[in-house]
C-alpha positions as CSV (number, residue, x, y, z in Angstrom):
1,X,28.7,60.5,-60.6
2,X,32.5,59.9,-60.8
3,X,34.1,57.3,-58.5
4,X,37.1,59.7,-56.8
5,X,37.2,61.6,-53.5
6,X,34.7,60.7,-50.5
7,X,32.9,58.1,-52.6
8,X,35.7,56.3,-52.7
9,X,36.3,56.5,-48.9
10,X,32.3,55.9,-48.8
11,X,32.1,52.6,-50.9
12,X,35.3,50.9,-50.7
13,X,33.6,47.6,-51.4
14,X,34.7,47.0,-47.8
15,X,33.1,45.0,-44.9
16,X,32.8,46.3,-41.6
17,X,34.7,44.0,-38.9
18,X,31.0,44.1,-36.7
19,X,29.8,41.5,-39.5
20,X,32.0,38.8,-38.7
21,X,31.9,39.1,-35.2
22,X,29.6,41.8,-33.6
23,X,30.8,43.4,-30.5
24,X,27.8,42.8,-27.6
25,X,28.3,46.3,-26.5
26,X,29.7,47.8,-29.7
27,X,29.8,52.0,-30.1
28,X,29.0,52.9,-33.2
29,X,32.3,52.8,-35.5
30,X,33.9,55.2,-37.6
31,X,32.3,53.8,-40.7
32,X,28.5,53.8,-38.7
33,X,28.6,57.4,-38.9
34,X,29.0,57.8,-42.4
35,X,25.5,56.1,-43.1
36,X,23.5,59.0,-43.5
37,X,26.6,59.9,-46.4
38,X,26.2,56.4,-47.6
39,X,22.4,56.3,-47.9
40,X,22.4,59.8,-49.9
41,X,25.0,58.2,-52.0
42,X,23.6,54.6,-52.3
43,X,21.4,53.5,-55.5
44,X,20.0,51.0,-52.8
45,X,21.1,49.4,-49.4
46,X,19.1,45.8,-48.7
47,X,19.6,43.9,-45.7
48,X,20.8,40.1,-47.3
49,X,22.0,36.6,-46.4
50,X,25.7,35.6,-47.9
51,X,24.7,32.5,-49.7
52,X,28.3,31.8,-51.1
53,X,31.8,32.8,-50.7
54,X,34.0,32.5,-53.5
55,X,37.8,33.1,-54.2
56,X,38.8,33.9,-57.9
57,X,42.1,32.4,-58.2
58,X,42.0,32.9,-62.0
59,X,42.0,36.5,-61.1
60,X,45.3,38.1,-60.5
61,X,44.3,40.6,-57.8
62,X,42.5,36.8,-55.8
63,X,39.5,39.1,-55.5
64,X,36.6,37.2,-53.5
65,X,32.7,36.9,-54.8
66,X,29.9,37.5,-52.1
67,X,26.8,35.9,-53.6
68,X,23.9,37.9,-51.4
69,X,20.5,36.6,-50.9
70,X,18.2,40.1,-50.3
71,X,16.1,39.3,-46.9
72,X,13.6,42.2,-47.3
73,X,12.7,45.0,-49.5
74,X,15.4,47.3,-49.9
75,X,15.4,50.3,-46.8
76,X,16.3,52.8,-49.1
77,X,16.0,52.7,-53.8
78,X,15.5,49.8,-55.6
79,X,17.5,47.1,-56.9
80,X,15.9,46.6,-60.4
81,X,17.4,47.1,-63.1
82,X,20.8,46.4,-61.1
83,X,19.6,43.2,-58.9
84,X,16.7,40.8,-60.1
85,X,14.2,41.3,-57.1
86,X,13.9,38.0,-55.4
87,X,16.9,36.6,-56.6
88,X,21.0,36.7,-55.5
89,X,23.1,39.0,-56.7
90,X,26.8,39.1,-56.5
91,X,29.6,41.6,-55.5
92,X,33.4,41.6,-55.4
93,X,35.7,42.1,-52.6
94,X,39.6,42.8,-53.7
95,X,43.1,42.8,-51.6
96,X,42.9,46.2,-50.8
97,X,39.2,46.0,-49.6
98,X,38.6,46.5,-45.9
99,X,37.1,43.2,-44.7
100,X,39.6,41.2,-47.1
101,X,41.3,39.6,-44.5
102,X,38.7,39.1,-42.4
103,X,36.8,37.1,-44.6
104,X,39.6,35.0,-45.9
105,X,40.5,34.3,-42.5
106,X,36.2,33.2,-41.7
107,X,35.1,32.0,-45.4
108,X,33.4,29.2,-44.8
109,X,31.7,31.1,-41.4
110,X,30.4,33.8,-42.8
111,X,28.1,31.8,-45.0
112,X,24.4,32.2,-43.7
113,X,25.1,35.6,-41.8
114,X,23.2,39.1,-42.6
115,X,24.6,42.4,-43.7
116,X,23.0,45.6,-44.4
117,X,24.5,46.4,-47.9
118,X,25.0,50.2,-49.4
119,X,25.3,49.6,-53.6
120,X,26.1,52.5,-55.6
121,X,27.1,52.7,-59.6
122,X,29.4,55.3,-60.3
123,X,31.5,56.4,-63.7
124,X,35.4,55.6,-64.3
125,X,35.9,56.8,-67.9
126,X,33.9,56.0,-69.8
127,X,32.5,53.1,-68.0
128,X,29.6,52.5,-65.5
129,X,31.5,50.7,-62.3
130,X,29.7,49.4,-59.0
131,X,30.8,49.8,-56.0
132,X,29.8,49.2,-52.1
133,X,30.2,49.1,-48.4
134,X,28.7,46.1,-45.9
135,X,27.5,47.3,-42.7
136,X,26.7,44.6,-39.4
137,X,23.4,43.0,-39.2
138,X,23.1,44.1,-35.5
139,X,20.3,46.4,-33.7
140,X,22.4,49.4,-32.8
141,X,23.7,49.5,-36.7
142,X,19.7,49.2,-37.9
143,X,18.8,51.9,-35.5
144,X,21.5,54.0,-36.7
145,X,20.2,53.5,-40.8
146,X,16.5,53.9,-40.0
147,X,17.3,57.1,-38.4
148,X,19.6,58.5,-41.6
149,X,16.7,57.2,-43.8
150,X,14.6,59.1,-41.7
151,X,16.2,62.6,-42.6
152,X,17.9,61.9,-45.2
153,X,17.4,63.8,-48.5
154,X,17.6,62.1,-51.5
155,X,17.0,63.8,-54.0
């Protein structure tokens, strides 16, 4: 599947602003509604644990690393061959990423808190590229992905 159009708007290897903070009475956002899209699109989404933050000043875009630490099975797909089941797995957050400032802003907070992560591969060229969207750990945002799972049709 190529990377252009609504997948790019879909997996913007972007954080939601809920994760940092979550609001107590929170509506569901813009991005909450596009779950059911990002589940059909997703290769897998995992609820997981951000074990490590970690700023690539050798790179010149100062991209971030998420190291993620899956909490359960995966809700939807499965993360072999792309994630070693049990073990962290990493993904990349640049400038341009919703969430970017955000996290820069709460690095060392956002250690130790849970995100429900949609991980897709896509094709640019000739190339396989990854790409993904963080949703909030809270019980309205679970709700809302249990029901998508629930009618969602993936084949």
């Amino acid at each position: 599947m190529a990377y252009t159009g609504p997948m790019r708007v879909l997996f913007d290897d972007g954080i939601d602003p809920d994760v940092f903070a979550p609001a107590m009475e929170a509506t569901i956002s813009t991005s909450d509604r596009r779950i059911s899209e990002r589940l059909r699109g997703s290769v897998f989404v995992v609820n997981a644990q951000i074990v490590t933050v970690t700023t690539e000043r050798s790179d010149e875009d100062g991209r971030v690393e998420l190291e993620l630490q899956p909490t359960e099975p995966p809700i939807h797909g499965r993360l072999a061959p792309y994630a070693a089941v049990g073990e962290p797995f990493k993904v990349y957050l640049g400038r341009t990423s919703s969430g970017y400032s955000l996290l820069k802003s709460s690095q060392n907070d956002v250690v130790g808190k849970r995100l429900n992560l949609c991980w897709a591969r896509f094709a640019e060229g000739n190339l396989p590229v990854e790409h993904w969207h963080a949703l909030a750990d809270t019980p309205k945002t679970k709700l809302a992905i249990a029901k998508a799972a629930a009618i969602v049709n993936f084949e």
